[in-house]
N, C-alpha and C positions, 0 to 999 in steps of 0.2 A: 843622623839620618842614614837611614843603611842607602849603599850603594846598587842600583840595577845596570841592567845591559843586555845589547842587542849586540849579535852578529851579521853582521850585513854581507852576502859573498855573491860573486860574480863565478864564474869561471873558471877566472884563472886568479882573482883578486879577493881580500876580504878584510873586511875593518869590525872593529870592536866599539860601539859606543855605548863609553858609560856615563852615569848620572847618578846626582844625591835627588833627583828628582823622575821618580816616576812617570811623570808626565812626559818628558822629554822620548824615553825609549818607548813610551806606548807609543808615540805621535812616530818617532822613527820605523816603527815593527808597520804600524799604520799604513806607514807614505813608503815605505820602502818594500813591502811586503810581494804584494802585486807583482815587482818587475823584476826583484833579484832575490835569491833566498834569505829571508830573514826572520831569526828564529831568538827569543830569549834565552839568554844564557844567564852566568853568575857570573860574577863582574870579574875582570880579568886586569891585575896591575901594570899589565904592558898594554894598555888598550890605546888604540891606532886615535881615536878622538874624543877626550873629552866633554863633556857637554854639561857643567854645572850650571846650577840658575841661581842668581842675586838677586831674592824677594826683593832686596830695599831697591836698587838698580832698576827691577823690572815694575816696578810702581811709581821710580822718577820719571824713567820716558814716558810710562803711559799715563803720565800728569801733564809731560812736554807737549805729546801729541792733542791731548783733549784742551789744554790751553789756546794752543792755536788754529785760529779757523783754516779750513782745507780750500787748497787752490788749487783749480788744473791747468797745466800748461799742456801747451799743443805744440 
């Protein structure tokens, strides 16, 4: 699965996020867009964060969650 990535920069600061998943750097370009400059790049092997997804992983919690009934505490 090819690798993506965002460049995320502040000012004076800036991090690289990459992913074998698409969805992740869209959701970053997304949420991060708006308030700091954030711009697609090609994926960078020194990159400041990570962000892989585990299909199998991310179908176990979200069986853990639907399993169990939701409670709110106050």
């Amino acid at each position: 699965m090819p690798r993506t990535a965002v460049r995320i920069a502040t000012a004076a600061q800036a991090a690289t996020v990459t992913s074998n998943s698409p969805v992740v750097t869209d959701w970053a370009l997304r949420y991060f867009g708006p308030w700091w400059n954030a711009t697609s790049i090609a994926p960078d092997a020194d990159a400041a964060v990570v962000a892989d997804v585990n299909a199998d992983r991310v179908a176990e919690i979200a069986q853990r969650v639907a399993d169990h009934s939701h409670e709110e505490a106050v």
